[in-house]
C-alpha positions as CSV (number, residue, x, y, z in Angstrom):
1,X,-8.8,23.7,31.0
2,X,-11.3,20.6,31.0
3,X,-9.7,17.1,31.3
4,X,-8.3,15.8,27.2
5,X,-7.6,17.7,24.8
6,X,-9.6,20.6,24.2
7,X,-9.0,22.5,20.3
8,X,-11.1,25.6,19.9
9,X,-10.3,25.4,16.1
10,X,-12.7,22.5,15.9
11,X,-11.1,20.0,15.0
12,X,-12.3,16.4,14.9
13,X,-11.1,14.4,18.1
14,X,-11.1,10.4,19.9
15,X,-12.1,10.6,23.2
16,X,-11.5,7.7,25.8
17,X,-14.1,6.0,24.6
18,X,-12.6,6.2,20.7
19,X,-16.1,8.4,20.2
20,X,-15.3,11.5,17.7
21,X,-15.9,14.4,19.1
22,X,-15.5,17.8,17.9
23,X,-14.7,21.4,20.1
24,X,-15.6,24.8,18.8
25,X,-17.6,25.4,16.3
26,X,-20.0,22.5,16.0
27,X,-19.7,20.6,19.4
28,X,-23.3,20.8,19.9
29,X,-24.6,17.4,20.2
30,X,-27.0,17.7,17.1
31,X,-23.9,18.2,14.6
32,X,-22.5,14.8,16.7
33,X,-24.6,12.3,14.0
34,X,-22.7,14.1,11.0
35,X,-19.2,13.6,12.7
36,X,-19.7,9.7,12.9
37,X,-18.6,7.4,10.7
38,X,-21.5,6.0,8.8
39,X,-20.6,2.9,5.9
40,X,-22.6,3.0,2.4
41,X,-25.4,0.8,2.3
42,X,-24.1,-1.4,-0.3
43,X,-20.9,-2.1,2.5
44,X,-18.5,-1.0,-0.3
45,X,-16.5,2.5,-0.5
46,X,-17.4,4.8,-3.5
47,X,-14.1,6.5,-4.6
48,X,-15.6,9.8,-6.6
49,X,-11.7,10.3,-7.8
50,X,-11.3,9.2,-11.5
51,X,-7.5,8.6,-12.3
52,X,-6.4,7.9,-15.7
53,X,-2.9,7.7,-17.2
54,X,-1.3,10.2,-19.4
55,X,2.3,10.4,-20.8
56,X,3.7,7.7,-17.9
57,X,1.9,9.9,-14.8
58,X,-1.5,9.2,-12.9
59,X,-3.4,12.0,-13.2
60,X,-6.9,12.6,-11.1
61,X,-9.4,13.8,-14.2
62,X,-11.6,15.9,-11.6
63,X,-8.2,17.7,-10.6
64,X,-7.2,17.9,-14.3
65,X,-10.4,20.1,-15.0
66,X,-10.0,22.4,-11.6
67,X,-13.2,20.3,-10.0
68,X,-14.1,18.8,-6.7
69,X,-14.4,15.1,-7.1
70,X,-17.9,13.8,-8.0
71,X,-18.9,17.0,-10.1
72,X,-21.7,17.0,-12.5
73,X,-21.5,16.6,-16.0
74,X,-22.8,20.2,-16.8
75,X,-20.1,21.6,-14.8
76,X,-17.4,19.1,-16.5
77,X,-18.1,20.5,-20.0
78,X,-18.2,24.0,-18.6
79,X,-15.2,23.2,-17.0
80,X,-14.0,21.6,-20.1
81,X,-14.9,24.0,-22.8
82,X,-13.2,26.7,-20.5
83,X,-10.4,25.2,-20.1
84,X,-10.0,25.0,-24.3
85,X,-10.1,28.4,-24.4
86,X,-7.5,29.2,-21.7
87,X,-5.0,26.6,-22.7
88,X,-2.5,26.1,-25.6
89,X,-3.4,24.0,-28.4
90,X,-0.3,21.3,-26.8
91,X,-2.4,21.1,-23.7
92,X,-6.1,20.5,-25.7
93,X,-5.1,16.1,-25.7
94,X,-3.9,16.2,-22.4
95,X,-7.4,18.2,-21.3
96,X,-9.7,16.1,-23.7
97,X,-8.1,12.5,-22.9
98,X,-9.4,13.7,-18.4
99,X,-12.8,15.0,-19.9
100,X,-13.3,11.4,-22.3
101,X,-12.4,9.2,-18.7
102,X,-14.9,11.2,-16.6
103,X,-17.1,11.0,-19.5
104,X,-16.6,6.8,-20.2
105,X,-17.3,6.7,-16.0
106,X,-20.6,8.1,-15.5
């Protein structure tokens, strides 16, 4: 086996040089510019999760819904309206306060 640690599942590794790296899979060096850490323009970090607060708990709105963070709007109502359907009446606040917070955010 080569010198360091060597994954074949790919997974993302430091070398000695604190360079990510990545075995397996996508090691080529082409993939290398997608595996380094690149900041926003602005210099700031965009957070796509929105939290809002419901009954005492944090809840992530996204999560509520059963979306990956940063979703459109189209597929937050689909989401939404499904959701309507599929739920019990005692749920429909709980599901309208996450759809009115992603909603008041974009």
């Amino acid at each position: 086996m080569k010198e360091g640690n060597q994954n074949p599942g790919g997974v993302l590794q430091k070398n000695r040089n604190g360079v990510r790296t990545q075995s397996g899979r996508y090691s080529h060096p082409r993939y290398q510019k997608y595996l380094e850490e690149t900041p926003l323009p602005s210099g700031e970090s965009k957070d796509l999760n929105i939290l809002f607060n419901y009954n005492g708990h944090t809840w992530d709105a996204y999560e509520v819904l059963g979306l990956p963070a940063g979703a459109s709007l189209v597929d937050v109502t689909k989401a939404y309206q499904g959701m309507l359907k599929a739920s019990e009446p005692d749920s429909h606040e709980f599901l309208e306060t996450a759809f009115k917070t992603i909603l008041s955010r974009k």
